[in-house]
C-alpha positions in Angstrom: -27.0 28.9 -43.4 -29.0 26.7 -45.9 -31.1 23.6 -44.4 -33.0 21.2 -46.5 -35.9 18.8 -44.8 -38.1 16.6 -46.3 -41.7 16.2 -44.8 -40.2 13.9 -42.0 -41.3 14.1 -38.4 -37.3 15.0 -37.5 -37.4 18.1 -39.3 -38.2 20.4 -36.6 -35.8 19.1 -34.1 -33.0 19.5 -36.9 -34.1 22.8 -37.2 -34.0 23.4 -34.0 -30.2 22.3 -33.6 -29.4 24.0 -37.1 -30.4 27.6 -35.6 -29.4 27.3 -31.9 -25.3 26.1 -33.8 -25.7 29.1 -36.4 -26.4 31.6 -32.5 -23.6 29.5 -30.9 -22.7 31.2 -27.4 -23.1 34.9 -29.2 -26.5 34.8 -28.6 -28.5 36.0 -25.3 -30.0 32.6 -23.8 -33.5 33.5 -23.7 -33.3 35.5 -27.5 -31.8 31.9 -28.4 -34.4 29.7 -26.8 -37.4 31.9 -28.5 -35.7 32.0 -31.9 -35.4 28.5 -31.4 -39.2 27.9 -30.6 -40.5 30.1 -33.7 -38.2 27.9 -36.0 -39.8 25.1 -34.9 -43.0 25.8 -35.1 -42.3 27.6 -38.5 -40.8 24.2 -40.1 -43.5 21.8 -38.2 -46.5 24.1 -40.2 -44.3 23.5 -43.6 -44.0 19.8 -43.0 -47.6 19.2 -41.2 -49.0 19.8 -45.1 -47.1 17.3 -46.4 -44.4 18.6 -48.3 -40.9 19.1 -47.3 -39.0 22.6 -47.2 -35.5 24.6 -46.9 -35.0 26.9 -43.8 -32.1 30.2 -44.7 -31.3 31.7 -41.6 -28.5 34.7 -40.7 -27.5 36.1 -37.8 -25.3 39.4 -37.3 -23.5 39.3 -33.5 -22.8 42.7 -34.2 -26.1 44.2 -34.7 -28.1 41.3 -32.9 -30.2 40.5 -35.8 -31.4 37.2 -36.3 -33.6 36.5 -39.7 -34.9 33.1 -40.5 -37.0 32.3 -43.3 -38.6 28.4 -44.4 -39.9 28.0 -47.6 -42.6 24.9 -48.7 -44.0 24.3 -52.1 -47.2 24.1 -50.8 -49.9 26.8 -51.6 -51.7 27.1 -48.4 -51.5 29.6 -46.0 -50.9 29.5 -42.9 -54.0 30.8 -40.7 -53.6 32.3 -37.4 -55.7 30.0 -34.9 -58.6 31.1 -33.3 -58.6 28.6 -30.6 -60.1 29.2 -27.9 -59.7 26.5 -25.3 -56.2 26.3 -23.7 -56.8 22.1 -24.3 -56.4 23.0 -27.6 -53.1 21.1 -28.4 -52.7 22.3 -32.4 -53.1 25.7 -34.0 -51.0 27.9 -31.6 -47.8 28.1 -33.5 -48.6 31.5 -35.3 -49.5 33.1 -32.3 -46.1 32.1 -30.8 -44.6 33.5 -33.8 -46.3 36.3 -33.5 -45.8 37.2 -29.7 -42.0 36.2 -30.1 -41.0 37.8 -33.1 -40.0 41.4 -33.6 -41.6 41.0 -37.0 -42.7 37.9 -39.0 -44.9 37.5 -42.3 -45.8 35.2 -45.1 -44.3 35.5 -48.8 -46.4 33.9 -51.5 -43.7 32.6 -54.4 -44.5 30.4 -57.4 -46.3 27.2 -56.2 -45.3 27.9 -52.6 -44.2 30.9 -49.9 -41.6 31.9 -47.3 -42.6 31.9 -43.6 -40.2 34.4 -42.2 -39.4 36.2 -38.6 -36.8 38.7 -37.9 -35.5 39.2 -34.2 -33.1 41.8 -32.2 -31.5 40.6 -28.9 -32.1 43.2 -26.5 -28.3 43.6 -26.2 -28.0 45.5 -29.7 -26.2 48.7 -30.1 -29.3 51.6 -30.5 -31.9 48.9 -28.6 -32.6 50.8 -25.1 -32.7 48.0 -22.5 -35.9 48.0 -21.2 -36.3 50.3 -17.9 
């Protein structure tokens, strides 16, 4: 799946709806409802600088993998926030990303970058279930 936005204020809730179609009922709720939540906050950093971007995302029932990355032309990158102060109401979407995500990382490319995460349900074949 290939999503286009422009810098609009709508562009995280469509990205939102984009990824929790492409899961569909295959998904585990709670794997959907965090992918979900790092794709928004993903696509609301790419469009809080101003420029629009495109979100690619794929997800293999099978194996359980779930990859989703968003590219902006913008050449800034993201920062992880060192907020302190849980009134803090901006700068905590990297650290979502980054307790959510079974891996996730930036991809400088030509006048921009690719945000990306990768997730595993824990119903994949060769994942243990946690004991």
């Amino acid at each position: 799946m290939i999503v286009d936005f422009g810098p609009e204020q709508t562009a995280p809730g469509r990205a939102r709806r984009a990824v929790e179609q492409l899961l569909g009922d295959e998904a585990p709720t709670e794997f959907a409802q965090d992918a979900i939540l790092i794709t928004s906050e993903i696509v609301s950093n790419a469009t809080t600088v101003g420029v629009g971007c495109q979100l690619s995302a794929w997800y293999l029932p099978d194996t359980g993998q779930l990859r989703v990355e968003v590219f902006d032309r913008s050449p800034e990158m993201p920062k992880m926030s060192t907020a302190k102060s849980p009134h803090e109401v901006t700068g905590r979407g990297l650290r979502i990303v980054d307790m959510l995500a079974t891996k996730w990382g930036v991809d400088p490319q030509g006048d921009g970058k690719y945000v990306w995460f990768e997730m595993m349900t824990d119903h994949s074949p060769g994942v243990a279930a946690p004991a």
